[in-house]
MIBAMAR-391179 format. One record per residue: z, x, y of N, C-alpha, C in turn. Coordinates in steps of 0.02 Angstrom, whole numbers, plus 50000, padded with zeros to 5 digits. Example, Ala and Ser with C-alpha at 12.3 -4.5 7.8 and 13.67 -1.06 7.14 Angstrom:
2
503905066049716503905061549775503905066049835/503545064249888503575068449947503945064550002/
//
This chain:
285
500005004349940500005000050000500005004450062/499425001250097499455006350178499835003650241/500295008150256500845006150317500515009450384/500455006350429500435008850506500925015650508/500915018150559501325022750574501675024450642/502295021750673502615020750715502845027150757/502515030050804502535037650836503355034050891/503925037250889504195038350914504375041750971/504505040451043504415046651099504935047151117/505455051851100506365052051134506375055251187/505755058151203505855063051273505835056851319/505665052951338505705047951390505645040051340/506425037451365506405031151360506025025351385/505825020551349505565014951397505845010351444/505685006651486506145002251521506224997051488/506454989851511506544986051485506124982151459/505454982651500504604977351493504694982551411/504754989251418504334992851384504804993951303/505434992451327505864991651239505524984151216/505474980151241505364973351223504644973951177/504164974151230503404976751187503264980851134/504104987151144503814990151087504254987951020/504614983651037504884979051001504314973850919/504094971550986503414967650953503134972050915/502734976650937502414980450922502634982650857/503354984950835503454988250757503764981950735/503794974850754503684969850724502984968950686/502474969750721501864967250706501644972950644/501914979850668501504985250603501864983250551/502404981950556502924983350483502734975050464/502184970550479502404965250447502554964850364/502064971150337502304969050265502814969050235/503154976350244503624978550253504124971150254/504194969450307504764962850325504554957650251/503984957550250503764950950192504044953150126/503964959350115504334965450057505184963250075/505384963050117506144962250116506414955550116/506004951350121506194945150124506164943250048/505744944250002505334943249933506104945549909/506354954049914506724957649880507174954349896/507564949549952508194947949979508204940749923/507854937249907507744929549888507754932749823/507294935149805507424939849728508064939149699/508584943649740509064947849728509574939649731/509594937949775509924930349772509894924849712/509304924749717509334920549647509444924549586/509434931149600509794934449508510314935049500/510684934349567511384935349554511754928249543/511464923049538511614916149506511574913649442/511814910849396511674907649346511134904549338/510984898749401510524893949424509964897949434/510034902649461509374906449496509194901449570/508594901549570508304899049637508574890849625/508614888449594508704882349585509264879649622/509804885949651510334882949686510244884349735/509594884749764509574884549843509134874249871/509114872249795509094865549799509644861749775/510134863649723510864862449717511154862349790/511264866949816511824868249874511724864149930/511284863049950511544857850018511354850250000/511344849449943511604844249874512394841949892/512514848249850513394848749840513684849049906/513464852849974513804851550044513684844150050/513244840150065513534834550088513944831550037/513784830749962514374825849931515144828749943/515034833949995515624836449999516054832150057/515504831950118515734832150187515764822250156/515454819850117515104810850118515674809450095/516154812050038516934812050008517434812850069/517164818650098517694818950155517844814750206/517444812550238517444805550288517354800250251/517124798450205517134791250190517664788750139/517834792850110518544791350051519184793650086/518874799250117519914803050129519964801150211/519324799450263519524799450300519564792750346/519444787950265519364780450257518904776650284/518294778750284517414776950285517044777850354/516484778750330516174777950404515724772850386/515794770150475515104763350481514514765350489/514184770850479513464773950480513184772650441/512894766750430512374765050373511864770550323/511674774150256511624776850214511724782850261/512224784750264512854788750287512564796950238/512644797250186512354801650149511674804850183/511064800650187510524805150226510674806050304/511014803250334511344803550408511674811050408/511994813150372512274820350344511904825350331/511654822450268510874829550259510564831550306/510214828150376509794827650409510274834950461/510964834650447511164840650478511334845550459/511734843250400512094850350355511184855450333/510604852650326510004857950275510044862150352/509844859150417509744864650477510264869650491/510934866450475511594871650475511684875250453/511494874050382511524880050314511204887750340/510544883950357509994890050377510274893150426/510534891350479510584893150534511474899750514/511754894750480512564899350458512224905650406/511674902650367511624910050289511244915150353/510864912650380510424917150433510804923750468/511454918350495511804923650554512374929950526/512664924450442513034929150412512474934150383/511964932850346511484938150326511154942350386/511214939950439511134945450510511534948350520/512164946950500512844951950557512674958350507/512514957350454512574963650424511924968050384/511444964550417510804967050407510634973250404/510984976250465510934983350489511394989450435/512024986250446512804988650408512574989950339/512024986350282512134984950221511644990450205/511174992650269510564997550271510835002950273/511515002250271511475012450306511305020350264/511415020250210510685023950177510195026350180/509745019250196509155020150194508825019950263/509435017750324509255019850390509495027450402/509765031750352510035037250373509485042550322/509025040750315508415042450262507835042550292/507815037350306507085036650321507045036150412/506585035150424506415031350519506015026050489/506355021850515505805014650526506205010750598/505895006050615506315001850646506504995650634/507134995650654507564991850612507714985950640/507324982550713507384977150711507184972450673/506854974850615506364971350568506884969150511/507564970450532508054969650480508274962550497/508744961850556508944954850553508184949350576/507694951550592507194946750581506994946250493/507044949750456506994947950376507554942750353/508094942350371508834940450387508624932050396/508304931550456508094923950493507464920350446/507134927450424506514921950389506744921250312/507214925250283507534923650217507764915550228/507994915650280508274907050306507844902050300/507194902950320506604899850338506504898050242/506564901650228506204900850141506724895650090/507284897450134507964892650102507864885850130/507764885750205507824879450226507114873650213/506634880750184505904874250154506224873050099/506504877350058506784874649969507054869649987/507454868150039508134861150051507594855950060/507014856350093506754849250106506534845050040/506564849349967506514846849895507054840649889/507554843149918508254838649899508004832549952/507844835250013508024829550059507364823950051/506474826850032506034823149995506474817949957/506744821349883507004815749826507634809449837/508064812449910508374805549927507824801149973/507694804750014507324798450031506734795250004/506414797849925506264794749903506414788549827/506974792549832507374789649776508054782649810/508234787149875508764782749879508644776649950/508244782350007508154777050064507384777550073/506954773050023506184775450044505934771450107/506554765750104506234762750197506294767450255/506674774350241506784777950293506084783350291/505704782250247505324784950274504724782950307/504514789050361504104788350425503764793350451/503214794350470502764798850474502994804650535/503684801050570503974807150614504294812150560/504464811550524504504817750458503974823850494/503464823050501502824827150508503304833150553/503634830850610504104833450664504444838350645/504914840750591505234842250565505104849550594/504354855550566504374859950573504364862050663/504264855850716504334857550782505034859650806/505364856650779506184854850787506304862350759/506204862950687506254868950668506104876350688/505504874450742505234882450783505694883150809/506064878250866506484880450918507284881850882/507404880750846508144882750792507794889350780/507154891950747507014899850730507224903950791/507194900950830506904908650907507624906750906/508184899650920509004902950951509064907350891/509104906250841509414907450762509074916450769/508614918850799508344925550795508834927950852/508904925150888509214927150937509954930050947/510374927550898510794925550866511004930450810/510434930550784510484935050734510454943050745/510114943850792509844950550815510514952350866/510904949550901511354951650944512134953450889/512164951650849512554951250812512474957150751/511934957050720511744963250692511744969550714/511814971850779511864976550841512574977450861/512804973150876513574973150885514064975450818/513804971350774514354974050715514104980250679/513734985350697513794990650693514314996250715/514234993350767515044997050810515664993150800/515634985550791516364984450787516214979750718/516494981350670516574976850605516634971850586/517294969950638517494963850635517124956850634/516324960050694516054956950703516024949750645/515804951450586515904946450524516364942750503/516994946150518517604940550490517494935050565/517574937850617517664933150660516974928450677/516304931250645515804924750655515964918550591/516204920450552516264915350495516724910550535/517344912350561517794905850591517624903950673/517014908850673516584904550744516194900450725/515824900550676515294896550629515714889150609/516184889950592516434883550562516744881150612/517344881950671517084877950713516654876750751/516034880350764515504878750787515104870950769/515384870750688514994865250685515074860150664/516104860150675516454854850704516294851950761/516374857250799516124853450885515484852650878/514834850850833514474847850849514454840950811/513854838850837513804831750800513274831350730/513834834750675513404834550631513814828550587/514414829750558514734824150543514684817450581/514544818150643514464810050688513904810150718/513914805850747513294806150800513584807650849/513014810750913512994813350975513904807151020/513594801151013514134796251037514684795651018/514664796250951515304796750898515824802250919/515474808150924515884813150971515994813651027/515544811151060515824810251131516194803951135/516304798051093517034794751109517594796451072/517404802351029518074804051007518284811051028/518124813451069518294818951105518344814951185/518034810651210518034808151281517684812451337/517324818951299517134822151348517404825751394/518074827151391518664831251444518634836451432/518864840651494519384846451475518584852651458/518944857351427518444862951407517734861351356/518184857451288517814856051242517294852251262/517394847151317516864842151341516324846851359/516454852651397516014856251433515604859451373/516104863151322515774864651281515004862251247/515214855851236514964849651181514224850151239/514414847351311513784847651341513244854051321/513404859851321513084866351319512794869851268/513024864251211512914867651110512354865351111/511944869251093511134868851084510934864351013/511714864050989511454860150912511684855050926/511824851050985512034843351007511014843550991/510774844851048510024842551032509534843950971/509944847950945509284851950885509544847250824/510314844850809510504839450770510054833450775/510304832050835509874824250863509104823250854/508824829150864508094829750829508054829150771/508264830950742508174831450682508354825550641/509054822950662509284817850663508554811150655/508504812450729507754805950746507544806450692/507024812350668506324811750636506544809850574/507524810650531507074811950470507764804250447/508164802250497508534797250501508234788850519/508074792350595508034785750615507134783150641/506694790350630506144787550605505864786550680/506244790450742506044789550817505734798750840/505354799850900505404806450927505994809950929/505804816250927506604822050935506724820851018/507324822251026507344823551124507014829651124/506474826251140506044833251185506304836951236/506714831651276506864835651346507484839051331/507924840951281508604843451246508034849951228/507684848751175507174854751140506994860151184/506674856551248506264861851291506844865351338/507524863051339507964866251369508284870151291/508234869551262508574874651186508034879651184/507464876951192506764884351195506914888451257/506994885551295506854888651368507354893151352/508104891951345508624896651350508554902751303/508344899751221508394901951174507844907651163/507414907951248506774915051244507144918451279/507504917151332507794920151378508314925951327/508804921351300509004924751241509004931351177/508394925851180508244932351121507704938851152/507584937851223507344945751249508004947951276/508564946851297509174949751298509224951151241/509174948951176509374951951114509334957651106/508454958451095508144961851071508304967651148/508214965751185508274973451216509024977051201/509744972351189510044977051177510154978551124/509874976251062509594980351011509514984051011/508794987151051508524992251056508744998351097/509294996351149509765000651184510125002951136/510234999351106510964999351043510565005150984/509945004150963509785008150895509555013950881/509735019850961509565027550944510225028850909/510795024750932511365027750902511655024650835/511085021150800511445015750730511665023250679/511235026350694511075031450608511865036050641/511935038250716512745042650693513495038450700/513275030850708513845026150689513945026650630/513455023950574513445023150516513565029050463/
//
């Protein structure tokens, strides 16, 4: 297999236009490379299961009968009519978005070997990280196909089609996300214990268990959390998603194009301090 070849210049750094482009740039040579790590990452996942690949259609199965037990038996029912796909429609985007960021924080950390071996560039790491996600979260739409064709086939509706729009703008925060975090916990470790109990309340305070209203009358909107709740990019990326594959209406577009808008802004802050961050990964590590 023939690889590009990425000329490095340490005598003069680039600026910021010029880390970003060259960003892209050993994005674009190394694509195989990334497609090679994504193959080996999904590989390696399903061998280390009993199930194999099969439990990446098990698992966000088993999360909602988890969360559908939890509010409707222990926390004595909800009035959300087939309540079960009302759930799915959030927990399959969550999954991706939580395996994504924990398989980002340590994208870099799990490399150090073979970043202390070789030269490549290594933003191509937590982007392998985000599209390993991408491959999990098409396996989930198997599960979410067979309820709604098995259990609610009146719910289905040709805004389904929607699904992968909703889905672009979750890739670019979720890269974004991923790449700032992979950079950081190189230098500080911790980084990982403390995204796991940011992750889970993260997605308490959104409206994945309720709807958008549901939480805002049971929070009232006050105080910090209110502010919060306004500002979580997964109030709208839920609710999209929500629409197309629930209630069979458009995503909020106008929620989306403010989650894109921020979520470019974002991820070129990422990526540049990434790239500030990665002359020095190989004498951290």
């Amino acid at each position: 297999m023939t690889t590009s070849t990425v000329i490095y210049d340490t005598s003069v750094r680039p600026g910021t236009l010029g880390l970003v482009r060259e960003a892209l740039r050993e994005v674009w040579s190394r694509r195989r490379l990334i497609g090679y790590i994504v193959r080996a990452d999904m590989k390696k996942k399903g061998a280390d299961t009993l199930l194999g690949n099969l439990w990446w259609v098990i698992d966000p199965l088993l999360q909602m009968l988890v969360y559908v037990v939890l509010v409707t038996v222990i926390r004595g029912g909800s009035t959300t009519p087939d309540y079960p796909l009302f759930i799915f429609a959030a927990i399959l985007p969550w999954k991706w978005f939580s395996s994504a960021v924990g398989d980002g924080v340590t994208s870099v950390t799990s490399q150090e070997a073979l970043i202390k071996q070789v030269q490549f560039p290594k933003i191509i790491l937590p982007l392998a990280a985000v599209l390993a996600g991408v491959v999990s979260f098409a396996f989930g739409l198997i599960p979410l196909a067979a309820i709604l064709i098995l259990l609610y086939p009146d719910r289905i509706d040709a805004t389904l089609l929607l699904i992968p729009v909703v889905a672009v703008v979750q890739f670019v925060f979720t890269m974004a996300v991923a790449t700032i975090v992979a950079a950081v916990n190189v230098f500080f470790r911790d980084v990982g214990n403390v995204a796991r109990h940011l992750l889970r309340l993260w997605f308490y305070l959104s409206p994945a268990l309720y709807s958008a209203k549901q939480l805002d009358d049971l929070l009232n909107r006050q105080g910090p959390i209110g502010t919060i709740l306004n500002l979580n990019p997964f109030t709208a990326l839920f609710e999209s998603y929500r629409n197309v594959i629930y209630y069979g209406t458009m995503p909020e577009w106008l929620g989306l194009a403010r989650v894109l808008g921020v979520s470019v802004v974002l991820c070129f802050l990422a990526v540049l301090v990434f790239k500030r961050m990665e002359p020095s990964f190989a004498k951290v590590l």
